[in-house]
N, C-alpha and C positions, 0 to 999 in steps of 0.2 A: 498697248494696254495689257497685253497678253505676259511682255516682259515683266511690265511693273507689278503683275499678282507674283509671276513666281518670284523676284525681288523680294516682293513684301513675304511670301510662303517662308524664301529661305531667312529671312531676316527673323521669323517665329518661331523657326526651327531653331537658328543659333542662340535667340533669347532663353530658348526653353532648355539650349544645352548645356548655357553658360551658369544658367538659372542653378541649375542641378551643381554642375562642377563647384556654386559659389555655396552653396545647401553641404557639399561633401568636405570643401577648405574650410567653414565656418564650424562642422564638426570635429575635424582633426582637431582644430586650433583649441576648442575648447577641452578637448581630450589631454594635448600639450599642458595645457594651464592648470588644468584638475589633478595631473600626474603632480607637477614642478610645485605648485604651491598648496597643497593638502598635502597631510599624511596617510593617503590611501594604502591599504598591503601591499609587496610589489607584485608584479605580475607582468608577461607578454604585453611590449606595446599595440594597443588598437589600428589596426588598421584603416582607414575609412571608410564607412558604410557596413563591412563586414565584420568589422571590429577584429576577435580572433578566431572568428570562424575556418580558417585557413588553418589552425593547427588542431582541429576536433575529429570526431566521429560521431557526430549527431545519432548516429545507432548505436551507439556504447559510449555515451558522453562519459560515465564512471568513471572508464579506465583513459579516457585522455585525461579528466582532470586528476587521475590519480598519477600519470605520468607527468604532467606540469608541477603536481606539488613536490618532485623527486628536485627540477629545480629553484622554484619559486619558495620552498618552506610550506609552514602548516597553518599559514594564515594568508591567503595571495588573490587576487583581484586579477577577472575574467572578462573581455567584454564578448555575448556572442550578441552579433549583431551591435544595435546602437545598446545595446541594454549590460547596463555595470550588473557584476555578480563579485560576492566574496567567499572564497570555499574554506570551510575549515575542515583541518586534516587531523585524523587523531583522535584517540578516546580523550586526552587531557586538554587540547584545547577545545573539542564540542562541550564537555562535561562543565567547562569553566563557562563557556557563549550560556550554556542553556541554565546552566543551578546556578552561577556565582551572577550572572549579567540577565535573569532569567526574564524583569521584564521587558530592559533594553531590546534582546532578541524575540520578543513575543510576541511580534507580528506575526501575518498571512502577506506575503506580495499578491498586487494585482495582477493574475496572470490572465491573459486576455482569453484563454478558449474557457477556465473557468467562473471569469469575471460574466462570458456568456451566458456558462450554463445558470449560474448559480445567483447571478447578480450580488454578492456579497452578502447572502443568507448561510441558513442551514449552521451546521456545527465547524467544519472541515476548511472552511476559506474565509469564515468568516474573522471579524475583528470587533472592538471595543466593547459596547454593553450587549449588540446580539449575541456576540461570541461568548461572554460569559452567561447571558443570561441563557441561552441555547443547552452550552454546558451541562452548567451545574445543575437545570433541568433533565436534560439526558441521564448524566451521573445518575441523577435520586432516583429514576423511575427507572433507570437497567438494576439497578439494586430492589428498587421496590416488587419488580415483576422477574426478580430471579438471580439478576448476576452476582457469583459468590457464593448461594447458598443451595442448600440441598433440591429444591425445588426445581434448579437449571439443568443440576446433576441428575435429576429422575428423565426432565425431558430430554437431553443430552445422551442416555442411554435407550430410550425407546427409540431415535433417531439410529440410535447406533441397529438395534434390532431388528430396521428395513433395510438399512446400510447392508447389515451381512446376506440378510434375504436377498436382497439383488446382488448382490457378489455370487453367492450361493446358486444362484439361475443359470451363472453362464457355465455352472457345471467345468472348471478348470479351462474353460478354453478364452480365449484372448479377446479382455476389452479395452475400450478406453476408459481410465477412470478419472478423466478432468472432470467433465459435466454433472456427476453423478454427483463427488465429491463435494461440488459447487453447492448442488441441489440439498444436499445433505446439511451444508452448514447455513446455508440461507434458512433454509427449514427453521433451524435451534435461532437466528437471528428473529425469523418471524414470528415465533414463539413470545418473544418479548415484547415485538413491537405492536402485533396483530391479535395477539392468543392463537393463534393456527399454525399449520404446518399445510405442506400442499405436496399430493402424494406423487407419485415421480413419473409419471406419466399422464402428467396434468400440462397440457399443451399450451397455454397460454402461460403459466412458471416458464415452461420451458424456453419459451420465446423470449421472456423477461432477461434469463437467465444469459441467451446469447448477444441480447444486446449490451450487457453487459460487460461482458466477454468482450466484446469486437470494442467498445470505447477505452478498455482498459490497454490494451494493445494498441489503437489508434491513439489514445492520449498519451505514449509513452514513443510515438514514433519519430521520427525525423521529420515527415512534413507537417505535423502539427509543432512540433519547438519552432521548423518556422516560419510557422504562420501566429507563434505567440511572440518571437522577434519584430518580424513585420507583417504586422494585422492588417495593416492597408492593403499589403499584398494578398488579402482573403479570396478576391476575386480568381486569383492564378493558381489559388490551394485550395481543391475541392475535399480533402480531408475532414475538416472541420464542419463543413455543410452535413457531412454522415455522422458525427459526432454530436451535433443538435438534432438531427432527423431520429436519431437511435435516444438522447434525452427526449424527445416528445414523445416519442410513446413510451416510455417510459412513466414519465408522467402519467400519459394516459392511466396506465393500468393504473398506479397509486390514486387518482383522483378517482377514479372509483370506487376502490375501498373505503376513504375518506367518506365521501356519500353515503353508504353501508351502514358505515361506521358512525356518522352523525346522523341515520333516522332510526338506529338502532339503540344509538346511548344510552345507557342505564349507569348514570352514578353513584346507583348501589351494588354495583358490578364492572367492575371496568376490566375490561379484557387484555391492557396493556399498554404501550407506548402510545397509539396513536387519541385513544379512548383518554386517558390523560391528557394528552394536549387539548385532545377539542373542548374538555371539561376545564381546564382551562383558559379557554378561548370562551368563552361563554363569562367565565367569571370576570373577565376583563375586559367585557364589549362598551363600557364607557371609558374606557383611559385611551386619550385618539395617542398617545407615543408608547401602547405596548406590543411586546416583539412578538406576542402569540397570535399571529396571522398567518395567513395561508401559503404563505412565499416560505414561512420559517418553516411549519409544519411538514410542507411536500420535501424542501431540500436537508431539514432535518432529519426529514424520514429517511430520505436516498444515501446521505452522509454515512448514518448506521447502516441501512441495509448493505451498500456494497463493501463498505469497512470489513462488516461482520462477514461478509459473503467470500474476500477474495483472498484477503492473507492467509485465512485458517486451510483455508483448499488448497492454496496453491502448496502452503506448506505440507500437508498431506499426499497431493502428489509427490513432492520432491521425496517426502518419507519412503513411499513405496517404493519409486524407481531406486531410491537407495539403498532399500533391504535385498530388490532383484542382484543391484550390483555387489552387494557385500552379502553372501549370504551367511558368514560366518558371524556376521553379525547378527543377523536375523536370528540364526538360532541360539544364539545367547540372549537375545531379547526374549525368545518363546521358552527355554529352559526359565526365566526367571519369571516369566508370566504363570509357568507351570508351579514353580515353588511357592510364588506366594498369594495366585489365586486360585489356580486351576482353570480346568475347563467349563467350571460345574457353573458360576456364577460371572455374572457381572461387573467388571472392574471399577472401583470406587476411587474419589479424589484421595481418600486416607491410605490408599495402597502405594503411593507416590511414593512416600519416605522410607518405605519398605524397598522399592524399587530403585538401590542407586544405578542400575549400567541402563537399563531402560530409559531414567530420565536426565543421564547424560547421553542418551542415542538423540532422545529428542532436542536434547538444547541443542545438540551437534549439527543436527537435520537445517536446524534454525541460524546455525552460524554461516554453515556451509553453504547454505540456499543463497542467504545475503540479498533474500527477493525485493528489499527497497534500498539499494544500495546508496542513493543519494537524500533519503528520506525524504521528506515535505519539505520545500524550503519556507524559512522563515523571512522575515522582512526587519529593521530596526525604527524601532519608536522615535529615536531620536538620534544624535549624533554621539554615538558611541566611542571611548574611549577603552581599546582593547589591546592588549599586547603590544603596547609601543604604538598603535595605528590610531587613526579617525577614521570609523566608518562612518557616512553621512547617513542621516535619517531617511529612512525609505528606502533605502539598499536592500536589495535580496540577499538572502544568505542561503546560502547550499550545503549543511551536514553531510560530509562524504564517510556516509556510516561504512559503507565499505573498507576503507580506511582500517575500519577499526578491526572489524571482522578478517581483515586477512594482513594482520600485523603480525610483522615476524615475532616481534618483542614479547607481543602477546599469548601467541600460541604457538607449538613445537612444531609443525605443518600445518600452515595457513591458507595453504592451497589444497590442502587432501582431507577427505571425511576421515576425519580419528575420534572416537567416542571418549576416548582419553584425556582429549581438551580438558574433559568434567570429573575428573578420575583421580583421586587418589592414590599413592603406591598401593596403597591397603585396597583399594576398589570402593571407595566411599564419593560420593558425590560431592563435588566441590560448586558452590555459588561463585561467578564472577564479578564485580561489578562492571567489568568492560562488558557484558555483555548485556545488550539494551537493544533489541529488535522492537522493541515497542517505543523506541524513542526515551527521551527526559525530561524532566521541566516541566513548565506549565503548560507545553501543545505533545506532553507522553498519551498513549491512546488511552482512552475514557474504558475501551474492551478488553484491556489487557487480562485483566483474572478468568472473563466468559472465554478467551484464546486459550489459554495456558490450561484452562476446563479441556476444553472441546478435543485439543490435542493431544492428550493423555489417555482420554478415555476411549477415542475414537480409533489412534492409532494401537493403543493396546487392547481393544476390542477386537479388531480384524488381526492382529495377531495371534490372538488368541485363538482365531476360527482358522485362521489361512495359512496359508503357505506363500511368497508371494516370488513369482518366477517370470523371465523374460516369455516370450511367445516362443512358440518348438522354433529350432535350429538358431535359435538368436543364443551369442555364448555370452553370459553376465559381464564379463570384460569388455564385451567390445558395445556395452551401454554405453548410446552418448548424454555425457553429464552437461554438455554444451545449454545456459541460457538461450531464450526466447526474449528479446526485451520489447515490453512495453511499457505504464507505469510501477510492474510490477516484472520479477523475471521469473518466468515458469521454464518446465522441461518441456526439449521439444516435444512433439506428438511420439508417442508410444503405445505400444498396448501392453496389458497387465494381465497373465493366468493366477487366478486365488486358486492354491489346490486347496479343497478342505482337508484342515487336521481330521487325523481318528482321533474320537474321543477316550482320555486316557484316565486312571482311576488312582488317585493320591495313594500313595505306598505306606 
């Protein structure tokens, strides 16, 4: 009796091995057949099960697939995992996917950690009538409560006014200026969304703010890509469990403003994004198929807020760690802050144009950073006819904006901070069109003008007050420029000395 279980034991064990082995040949084959008879881009044959995960860096996936496009071309098909992906390489073939094919490529792929969070809400993952209706909602009311006009630029400089106050505290000696930074632009973000600001030693922002921080980094790491490969395998990948545990409270904190905010409403005062919607939501509580519900609202809300929260900061860090390293730059940024504002006043959007090496320092800051080097990937509506290829409908696509950003063709050192990129012989500011940190098309960010604001003012504000230097005995040369990758790439951890300027008196 005793024989015949283990018998039967090993007879369930073989079925379940053979089971698998016939699950792993039944995928190859159809890998075989999807190769030989479509037009897919070429690319590395798949592997089984792992597809090509064998030739990656799941911690700097960029530059492997920027090393694959050296031999596959600028349009070539990836599998990691069971999961097809197509990259396109290049400011003229993305420029062509996104404006000439823009709504072939105008998808969101379902990607499973944000299919969790988000459930196909909000602005950022979403798709067909919520995504537009989300939208072009967002659009009118970041406009209606500020973006672009004078009104963002007022609040954007009183931020800047605590901004130096707290630089100004640590009296020249050495802080960290990620969190603060963060704190700063979330601020000008909540301004739109909230009517408020939340002063910077407000503990419970603060908290907001780290879990932030830590999903952005989690969602951009190797064991969340794969546990967005293989989902089933969630149970083996506790990543993701911290990456919902950090969206619930999350939540949390926003659904209680929401509450606030709807036993407060005054529709003869609306204070901002959220106040908007819920008026809204109210106007629309008999149409049982409208999108202005609570699931839209919370992930709408979230979409902006860390949009607005984490490019503009992170790019602001990278600004300063790069004035430490080039200080000769630095003071040609502060000689012409001196010329054409002074010390006396507050730096306006209309001082831009005045300013061309400053506002090639800062396009430069933005090239060099390269902080979404893979952008958002998009998904195809249909079966796409591109470049000689068929992409099938529902394929992911992967903008490898990096690409473009560190193209020799394109700029003279593509690997080196040169303010020049944006330069003139004469010293005049030159616009690029290759340069598109905000993306193209119909999924370019909705924040791009409140960005391009906040960055100018912000960065030419604390120049204006500061000095900005490595911590004592650190020599500006041996700054490491080295990425942090997560969904976004920041600079390692550093600390930052703001000496204050003496204040100097127009000649």
């Amino acid at each position: 009796m005793t024989a015949y279980k283990v018998l039967l034991q090993d007879l369930t064990i073989s079925s379940l091995v053979y089971g698998a082995l016939g699950l792993v040949a039944i995928f190859y084959l159809i890998s075989l057949l999807e190769r030989y008879k479509s037009k897919l881009p070429p690319g590395p044959f798949p592997m089984p099960f792992i597809g090509n995960l064998n030739l990656v860096d799941l911690n700097k996936l960029y530059l492997s697939l920027t090393e694959l496009s050296k031999t596959y071309g600028q349009v070539f098909t990836v599998y990691l995992g069971p999961k097809k992906k197509v990259v396109l390489v290049g400011y003229d073939v993305i420029k062509d996917a996104f404006l000439n094919h823009n709504e072939e490529f105008g998808n969101r792929p379902e990607i499973p950690i944000f299919k969790k969070i988000g459930e196909g809400h909000g602005v950022v993952f979403s798709n067909g009538e919520t995504w537009k209706m989300m939208r072009r909602f967002a659009l009118h009311n970041l406009r209606d409560f500020g973006m672009g006009k004078k009104l963002i630029e007022y609040k954007i400089q009183d931020e800047l006014h605590s901004l130096v106050t707290y630089f100004g505290s640590h009296k020249g000696k050495p802080f960290d200026t990620s969190i603060i930074l963060k704190h700063a632009t979330s601020n000008i973000i909540c301004s739109i969304l909230l009517g408020k600001r939340y002063e910077y030693d407000d503990y419970e922002f603060q908290y907001l703010l780290k879990l932030l921080d830590e999903n952005v980094k989690l969602c951009g790491s190797s064991m969340i890509e794969l546990y967005n490969y293989y989902p089933f395998l969630g149970f083996m990948i506790g990543a993701h469990r911290t990456v919902l545990r950090n969206v619930q409270e999350m939540n949390n904190f926003f659904h209680k403003l929401f509450e606030k905010h709807t036993l407060h409403l005054n529709i003869n005062h609306l204070t901002g994004f959220v106040d908007s919607f819920l008026l809204k939501q109210q106007q629309e509580t008999q149409n049982p198929k409208t999108e202005f519900h609570e699931k839209n609202l919370l992930f709408t809300t979230m979409d902006l807020f860390g949009a607005g929260s984490e490019t503009t900061s992170t790019t602001l860090c990278w600004g300063l760690l790069l004035m430490m390293k080039y200080p000769e730059v630095q003071r040609r940024v502060q000689a012409e802050i001196n010329k054409v504002i002074s010390l006396r006043r507050d730096p306006q959007v209309q001082d831009r144009k005045k300013m061309p090496y400053t506002e090639a320092v800062i396009h430069e800051i933005q090239r060099f950073a390269d902080i979404v080097p893979m952008g958002l990937s998009h998904s195809t509506t249909t079966d796409v006819k591109f470049r000689g290829y068929v992409i099938p409908k529902g394929t992911e696509v992967i903008p490898l904006f990096t690409s473009i950003f560190k193209d020799k063709t394109l700029w003279e050192t593509p690997h080196k901070f040169n303010p020049a990129h944006f330069l003139d012989a004469a010293g005049n500011f030159v616009k690029k069109d290759c340069f598109i940190p905000f993306g193209l098309g119909r999924r370019v960010c909705i924040g791009e003008s409140l960005a391009r604001m906040e960055l100018f003012l912000l960065f030419v504000g604390l120049l204006q007050k500061f000095t900005f230097k490595p911590a004592p005995g650190v020599d500006p040369a041996d700054l490491d420029l080295t990425a942090e990758v997560g969904l976004t790439l920041t600079p390692v951890p550093h600390l930052v000395c703001a000496i204050p300027l003496e204040e100097v008196h127009d000649s």
